[in-house]
C-alpha positions in Angstrom: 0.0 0.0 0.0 1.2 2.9 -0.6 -0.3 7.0 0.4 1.4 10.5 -0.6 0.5 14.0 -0.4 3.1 15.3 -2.6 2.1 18.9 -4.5 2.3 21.0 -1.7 4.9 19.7 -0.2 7.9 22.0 0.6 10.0 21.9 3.8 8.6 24.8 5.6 4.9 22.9 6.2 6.1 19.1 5.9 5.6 18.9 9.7 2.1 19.9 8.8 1.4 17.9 6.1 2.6 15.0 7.8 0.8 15.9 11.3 -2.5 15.6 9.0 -1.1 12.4 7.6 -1.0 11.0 10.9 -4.6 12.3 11.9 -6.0 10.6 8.6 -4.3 7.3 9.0 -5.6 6.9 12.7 -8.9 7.8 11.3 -8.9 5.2 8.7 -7.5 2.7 10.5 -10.9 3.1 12.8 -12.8 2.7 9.4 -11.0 -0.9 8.5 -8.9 1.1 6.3 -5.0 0.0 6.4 -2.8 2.9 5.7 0.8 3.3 5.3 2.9 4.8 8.6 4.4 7.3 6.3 3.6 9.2 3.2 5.7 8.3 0.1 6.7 11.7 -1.0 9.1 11.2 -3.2 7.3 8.5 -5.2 6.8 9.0 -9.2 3.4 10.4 -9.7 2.1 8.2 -12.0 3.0 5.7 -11.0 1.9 5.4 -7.3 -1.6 6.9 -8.5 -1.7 4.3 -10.8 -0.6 1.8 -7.9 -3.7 -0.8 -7.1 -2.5 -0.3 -3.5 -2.9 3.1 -3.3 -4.8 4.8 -0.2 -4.7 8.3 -0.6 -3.0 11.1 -3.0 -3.8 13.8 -4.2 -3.3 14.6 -7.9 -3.8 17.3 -10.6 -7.2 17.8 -12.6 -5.7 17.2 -16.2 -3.8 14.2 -15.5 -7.1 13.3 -13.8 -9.5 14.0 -16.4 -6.9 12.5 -19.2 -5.3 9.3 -17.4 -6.8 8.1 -14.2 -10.4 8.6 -14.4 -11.7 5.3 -14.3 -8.6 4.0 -13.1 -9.1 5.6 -9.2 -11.5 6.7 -7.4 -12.5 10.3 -6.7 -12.2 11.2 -2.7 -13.0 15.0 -2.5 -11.7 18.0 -3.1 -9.0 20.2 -0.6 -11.2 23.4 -0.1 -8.2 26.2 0.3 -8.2 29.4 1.4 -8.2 31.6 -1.7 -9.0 34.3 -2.1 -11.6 35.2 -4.9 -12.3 31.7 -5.3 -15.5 29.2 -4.6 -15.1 26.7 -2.3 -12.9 23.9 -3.8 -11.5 25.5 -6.9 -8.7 27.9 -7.7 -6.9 29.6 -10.2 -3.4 30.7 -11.8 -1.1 33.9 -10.5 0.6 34.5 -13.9 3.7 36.3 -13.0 6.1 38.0 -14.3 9.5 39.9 -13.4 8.4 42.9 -11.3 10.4 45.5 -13.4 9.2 43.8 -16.9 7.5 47.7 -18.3 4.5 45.2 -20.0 1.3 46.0 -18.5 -1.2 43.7 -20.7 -1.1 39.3 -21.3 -1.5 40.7 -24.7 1.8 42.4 -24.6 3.7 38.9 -23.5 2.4 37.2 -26.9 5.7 36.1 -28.2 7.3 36.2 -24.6 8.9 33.4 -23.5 6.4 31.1 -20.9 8.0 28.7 -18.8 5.6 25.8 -17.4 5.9 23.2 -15.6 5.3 20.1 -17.0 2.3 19.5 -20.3 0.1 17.1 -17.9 0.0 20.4 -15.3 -3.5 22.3 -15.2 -2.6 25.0 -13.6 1.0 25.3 -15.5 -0.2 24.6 -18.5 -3.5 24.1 -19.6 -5.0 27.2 -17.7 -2.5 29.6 -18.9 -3.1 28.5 -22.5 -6.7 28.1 -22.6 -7.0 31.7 -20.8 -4.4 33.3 -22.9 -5.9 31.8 -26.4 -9.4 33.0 -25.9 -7.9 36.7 -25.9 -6.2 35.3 -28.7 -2.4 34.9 -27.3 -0.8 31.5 -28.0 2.6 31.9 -26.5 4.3 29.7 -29.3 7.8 30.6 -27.0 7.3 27.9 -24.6 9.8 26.4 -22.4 9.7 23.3 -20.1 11.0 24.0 -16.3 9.7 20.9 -14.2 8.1 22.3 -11.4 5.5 25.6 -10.7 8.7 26.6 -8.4 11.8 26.3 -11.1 8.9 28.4 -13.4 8.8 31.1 -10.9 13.0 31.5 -10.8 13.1 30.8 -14.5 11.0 34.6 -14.9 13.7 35.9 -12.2 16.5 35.3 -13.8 15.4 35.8 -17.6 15.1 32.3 -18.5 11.4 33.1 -18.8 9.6 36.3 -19.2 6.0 34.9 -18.0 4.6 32.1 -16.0 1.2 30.6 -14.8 1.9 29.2 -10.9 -1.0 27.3 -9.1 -2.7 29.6 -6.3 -1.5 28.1 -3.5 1.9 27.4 -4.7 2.2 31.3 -5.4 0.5 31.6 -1.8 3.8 29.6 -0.6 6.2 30.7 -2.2 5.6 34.6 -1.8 5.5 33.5 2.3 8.5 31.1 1.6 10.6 32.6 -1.2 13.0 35.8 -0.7 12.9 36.1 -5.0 9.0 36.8 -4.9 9.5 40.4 -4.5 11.3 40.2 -7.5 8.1 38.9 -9.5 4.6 40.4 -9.6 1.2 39.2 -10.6 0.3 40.6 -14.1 -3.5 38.4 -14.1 -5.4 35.6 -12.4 -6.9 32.8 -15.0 -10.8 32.3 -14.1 -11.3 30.2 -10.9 -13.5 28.1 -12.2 -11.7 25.1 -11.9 -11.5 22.7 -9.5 -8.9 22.2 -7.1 -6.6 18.8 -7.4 -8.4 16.1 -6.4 -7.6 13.2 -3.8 -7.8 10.1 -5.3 -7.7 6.5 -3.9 -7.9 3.0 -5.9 -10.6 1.3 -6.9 -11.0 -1.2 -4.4 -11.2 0.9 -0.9 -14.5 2.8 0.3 -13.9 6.6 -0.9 -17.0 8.1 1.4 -14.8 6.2 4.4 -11.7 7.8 3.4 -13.7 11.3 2.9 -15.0 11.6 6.2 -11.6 10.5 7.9 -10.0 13.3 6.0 -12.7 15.5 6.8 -12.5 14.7 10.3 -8.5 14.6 10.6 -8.8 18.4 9.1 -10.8 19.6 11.7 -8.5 18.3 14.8 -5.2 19.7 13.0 -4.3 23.0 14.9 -5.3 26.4 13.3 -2.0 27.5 12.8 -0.7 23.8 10.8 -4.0 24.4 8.7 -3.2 28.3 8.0 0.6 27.0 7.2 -1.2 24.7 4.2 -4.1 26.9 3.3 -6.5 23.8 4.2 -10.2 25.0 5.8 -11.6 21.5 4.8 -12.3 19.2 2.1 -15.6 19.5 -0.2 -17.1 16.7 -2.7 -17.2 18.2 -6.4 -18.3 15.5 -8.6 -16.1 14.1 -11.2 -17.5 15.7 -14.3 -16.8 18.8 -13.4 -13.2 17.8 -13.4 -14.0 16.3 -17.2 -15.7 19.2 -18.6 -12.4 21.3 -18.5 -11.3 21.9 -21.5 -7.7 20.9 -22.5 -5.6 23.4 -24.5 -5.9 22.9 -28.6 
């Protein structure tokens, strides 16, 4: 079996995200649920979603709607602290350098966009679906492997645009001395929802829901505020589907 809770992660809140961890597995194991002692962070994505023994993890809404639906179970949905946002969704900061003199997305056409991976919603799909229906295709495009590497490729002039995930931006302005170098130009719509928890076919995903829904509300105020987490809602799948993915 196998559990991870990998896209927040970052060292300044892994004592939180692993307090939770604890809370949920105590939970589950209540429910009849076996659950690994400790997450598998640093497991390949695909792969351990994709693993028949998989508990919980949480993954991102395009690899979602375009590889694992039907292949896992939907759990629920993180419901962050965002602002401007419904309940369980979220949106893109798209940043650039703070001294860059372009004031308009429409200006940054044939800029340079650094993303973080093609299966990435918020990266990538968001960026490009919002930026081509005010018809800007940023043909310049430019592969960094991670929503943080985006954000230093803008810095340093690797990239002169980028689309980070809201609470990633969230962290990394709290976490990150080079955010003050970077400013938000625009926000994508937040109509999408946020990544989903996941679980394999074979475990009960209303159990798992309300032992993460209860293991949310006995982590301390200040561990929550340090991930952004207020609770977890239920969003049904099509939702997820019905986002488009970039032409």
């Amino acid at each position: 079996m196998i559990a991870s809770l990998p896209m927040y992660a970052r060292p300044e809140i892994d004592y939180a995200i692993s307090h939770l961890w604890d809370l949920i597995r105590k939970n589950l194991n209540k429910k009849g649920i076996s659950a690994p002692i400790t997450l598998s962070q640093d497991a390949e994505d695909l792969s351990s979603w994709l693993n028949p023994g998989l508990v919980l993890s949480q993954t991102c809404s395009m690899p979602y709607r375009n590889i694992l639906h039907g292949k896992v179970q939907l759990v629920g949905t993180p419901n962050y602290d965002l602002p401007n946002c419904p309940p369980g969704h979220y949106c893109s900061a798209i940043v650039v350098r703070k001294n860059d003199p372009r004031l308009l997305l429409k200006q940054y056409d044939q800029a340079v966009l650094a993303y973080n991976m093609e299966i990435s919603q918020s990266g990538y799909a968001a960026p490009l679906n919002y930026a081509a229906a005010q018809g800007i295709h940023f043909a310049n495009r430019i592969e960094s492997h991670g929503h943080l590497k985006s954000a230093e490729m803008v810095v340093s002039g690797k990239a002169d645009i980028a689309a980070i995930d809201a609470v990633t931006w969230i962290l990394i302005e709290r976490h990150e001395a080079f955010a003050s170098k970077l400013r938000v130009l625009e926000r994508t719509t937040p109509t999408t929802p946020v990544l989903p928890l996941i679980t394999s076919l074979t475990l009960d995903a209303d159990k798992i829901f309300d032992a993460i829904k209860q293991a949310i509300q006995d982590t301390p105020q200040d561990m929550r505020d340090a991930m952004l987490l207020k609770g977890i809602v239920k969003i049904p799948a099509s939702e997820y589907l019905n986002v488009p993915n970039p032409e």
